[in-house]
N, C-alpha and C positions, 0 to 999 in steps of 0.2 A: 732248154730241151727237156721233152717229159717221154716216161716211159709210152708206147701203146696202150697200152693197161691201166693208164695213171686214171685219175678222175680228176677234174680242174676246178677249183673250189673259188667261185667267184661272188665278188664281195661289191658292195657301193653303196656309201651312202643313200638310205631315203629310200633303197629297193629288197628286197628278200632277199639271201644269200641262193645260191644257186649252185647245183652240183653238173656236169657234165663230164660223162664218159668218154675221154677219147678215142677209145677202139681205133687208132690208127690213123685217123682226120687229121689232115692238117687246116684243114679252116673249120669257123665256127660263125655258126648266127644265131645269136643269143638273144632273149627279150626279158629283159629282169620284168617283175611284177613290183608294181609300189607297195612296199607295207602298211602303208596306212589303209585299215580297214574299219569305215565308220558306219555306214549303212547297205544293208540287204534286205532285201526283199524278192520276191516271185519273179521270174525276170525271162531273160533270151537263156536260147541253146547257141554253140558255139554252130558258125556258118562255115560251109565247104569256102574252097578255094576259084568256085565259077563264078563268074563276072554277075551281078545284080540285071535282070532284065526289069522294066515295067512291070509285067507279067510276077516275078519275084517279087517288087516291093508290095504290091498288093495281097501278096501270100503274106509276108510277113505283119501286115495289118490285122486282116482273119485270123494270125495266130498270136496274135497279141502282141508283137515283137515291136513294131511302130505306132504310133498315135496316128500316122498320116503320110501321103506321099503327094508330093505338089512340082509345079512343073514348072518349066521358063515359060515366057510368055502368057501362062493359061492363069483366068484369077480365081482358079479354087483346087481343091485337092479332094484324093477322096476319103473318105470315113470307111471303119471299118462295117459298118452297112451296108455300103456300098454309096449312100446318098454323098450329096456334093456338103462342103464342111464349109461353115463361114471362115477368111484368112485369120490368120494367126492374131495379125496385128494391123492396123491401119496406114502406120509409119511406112516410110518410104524403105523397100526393099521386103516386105515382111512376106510376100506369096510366096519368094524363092530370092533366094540370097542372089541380092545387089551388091560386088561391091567397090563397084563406080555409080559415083552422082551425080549428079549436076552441077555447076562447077563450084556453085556459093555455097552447096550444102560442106557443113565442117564434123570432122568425124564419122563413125561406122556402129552401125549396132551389130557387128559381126567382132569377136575375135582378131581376126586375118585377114587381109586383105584378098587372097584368093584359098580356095581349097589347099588343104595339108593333110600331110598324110598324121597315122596315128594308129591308134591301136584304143579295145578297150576289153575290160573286165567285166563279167557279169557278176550277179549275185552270184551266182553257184560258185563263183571263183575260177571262171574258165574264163582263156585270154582268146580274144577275135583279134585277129590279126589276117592282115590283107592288103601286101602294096596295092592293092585295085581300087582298095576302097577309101576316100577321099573325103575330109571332113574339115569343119569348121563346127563354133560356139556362136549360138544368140544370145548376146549379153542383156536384151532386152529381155527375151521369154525365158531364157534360162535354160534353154536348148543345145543337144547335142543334135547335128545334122552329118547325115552322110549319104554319097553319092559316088558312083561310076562313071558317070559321062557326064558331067557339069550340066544336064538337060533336067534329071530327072530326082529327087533326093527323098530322103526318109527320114523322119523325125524321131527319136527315137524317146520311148517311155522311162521317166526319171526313175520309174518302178525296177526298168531291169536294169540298169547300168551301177555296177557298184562303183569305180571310176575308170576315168579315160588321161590318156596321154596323146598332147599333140603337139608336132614339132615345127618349129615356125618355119619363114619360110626357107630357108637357108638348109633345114633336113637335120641342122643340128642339138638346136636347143631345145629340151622337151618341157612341155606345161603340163604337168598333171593335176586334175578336179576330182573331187571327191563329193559327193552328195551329202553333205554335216546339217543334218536340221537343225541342230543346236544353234548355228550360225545363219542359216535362210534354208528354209524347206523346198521353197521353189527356184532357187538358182543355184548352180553348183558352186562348190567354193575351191580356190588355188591353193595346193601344196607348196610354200615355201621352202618348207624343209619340214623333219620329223627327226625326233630321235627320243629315249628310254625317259628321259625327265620334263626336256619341253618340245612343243610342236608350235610351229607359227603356220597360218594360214591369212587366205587372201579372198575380198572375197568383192568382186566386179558386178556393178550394177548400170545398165544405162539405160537413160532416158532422152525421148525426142521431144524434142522443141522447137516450135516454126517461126519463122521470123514474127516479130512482134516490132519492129522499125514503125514510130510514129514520129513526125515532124511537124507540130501546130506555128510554127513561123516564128517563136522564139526559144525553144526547146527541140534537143533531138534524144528521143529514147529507143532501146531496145539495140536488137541486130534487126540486118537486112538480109539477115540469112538463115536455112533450117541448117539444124546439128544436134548432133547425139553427143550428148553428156556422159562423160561417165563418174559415178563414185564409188572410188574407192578406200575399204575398211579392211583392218589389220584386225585379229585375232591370236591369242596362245593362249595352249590347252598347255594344264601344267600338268606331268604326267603323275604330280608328286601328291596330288590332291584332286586332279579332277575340275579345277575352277578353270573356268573358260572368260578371257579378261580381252574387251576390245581396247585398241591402243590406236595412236597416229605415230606415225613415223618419225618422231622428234625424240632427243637424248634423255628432256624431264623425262618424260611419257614410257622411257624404256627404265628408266628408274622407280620408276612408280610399279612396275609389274614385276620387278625384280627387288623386290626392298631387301630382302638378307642378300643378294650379291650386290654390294656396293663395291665392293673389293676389286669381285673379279672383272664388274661391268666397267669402269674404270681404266683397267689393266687392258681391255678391248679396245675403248674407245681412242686410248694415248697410242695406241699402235693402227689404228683403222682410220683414218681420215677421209673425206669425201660426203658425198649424200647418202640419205639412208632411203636407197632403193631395196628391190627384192635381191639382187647381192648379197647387199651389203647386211639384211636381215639375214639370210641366209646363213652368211657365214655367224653372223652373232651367235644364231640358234645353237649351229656344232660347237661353238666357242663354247657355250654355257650347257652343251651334255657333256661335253668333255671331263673329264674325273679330274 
């Protein structure tokens, strides 16, 4: 129980602390901001709360806000000149997010499986937020994409978005990207975690490849099927120096980036069993700010 007058002083890892005045509320809808702030640049203004028309994404082209708006069924989008833009990408689904294929193709160059909601950050450090507003990641361009009616979507420019959070499909789990040139200029990279001494980050790439199945009558090579690859690369920024060290997910490899904590990395691994997913890095990270 808190006073009317209290203030509510909330706290979470990986996000900004955050003050809130009660004044009497008994409910609250909060959206922490991630801390990790790596790049800014010239960007968007914060968007009212009215639904995205056509008519609006093309405003937002002219004002710099989008690279492009492109449509279901149509195979081009338009530029902010107004002329028609060659597609994104060749690959299957690239005019406007597909993402159902045909039944041999394996894997997605999206993200999700379908639209999720999210939120995101501008340079200026203003939060857009909008259950209306409806996004996914192209893991191939490196794209933030967002949309109101799954017909019509906006691409939006790496220039304004300092990062984004989206939550998969379930509403629960949030993936937050950060734009790190230090790590790829053109694709955003994953927040595994952050804190005061180290940061782990993640960082998603994927590539299309079409069947390539050849069978000369004593050899059979390749698939008989198209599929989106993905690679993926591990990173820690060490907050204690600044050295930005890429690693894989194996125990040498996590001893190798930690050489004075032998000790402690040890005392993790004999209490933490399993695979070393994003978990499981995760928790290492807080294990190893921990004082």
């Amino acid at each position: 129980m808190v006073y009317p007058t209290s203030i509510l002083h909330i706290k979470c890892f990986g996000f900004r602390d955050t003050l809130v005045q009660v004044k009497g509320q008994t409910t609250f809808n909060i959206i922490l901001k991630p801390t990790v702030t790596i790049h800014a640049s010239p960007g968007i203004e914060p968007t009212n709360a009215d639904p995205i028309s056509v008519a609006d994404f093309r405003d937002m082209i002219m004002n710099g806000i989008a690279a492009g708006t492109f449509q279901s069924g149509r195979d081009n989008f338009f530029s902010k000149n107004g002329k028609n833009m060659p597609p994104l990408d060749m690959a299957q689904g690239a005019l406007f997010p597909v993402f159902t294929h045909k039944e041999a193709t394996q894997g997605s160059r999206y993200l999700f499986a379908d639209w999720v909601h999210g939120y995101v950050v501008n340079n200026k450090d203003s939060l857009i937020q909008n259950p209306r507003y409806l996004y996914n990641y192209d893991k191939i361009g490196g794209n933030l994409l967002v949309t109101v009616d799954k017909h019509t979507a906006v691409q939006l420019y790496k220039t304004s978005v300092q990062s984004f959070t989206l939550f998969d499909t379930t509403g629960r789990l949030p993936h937050t990207f950060v734009l790190f040139p230090s790590v790829d200029k053109d694709h955003y990279t994953q927040v595994i975690s952050t804190g005061s001494n180290y940061s782990i980050f993640k960082l998603i790439t994927t590539k299309f490849k079409k069947a390539d199945y050849t069978n000369n009558g004593l050899t059979a090579t390749g698939n008989d099927f198209d599929s989106f690859e993905n690679e993926e690369s591990y990173y820690l920024l060490n907050g204690k120096n600044g050295h930005l060290d890429k690693f894989s997910p194996r125990k040498k490899a996590l001893i190798k980036i930690f050489p004075d904590q032998a000790d402690k990395l040890k005392k993790f691994f004999d209490k933490n069993a399993g695979d070393i997913d994003d978990a499981y890095l995760a928790n290492l990270c807080q294990y190893m700010n921990a004082e």
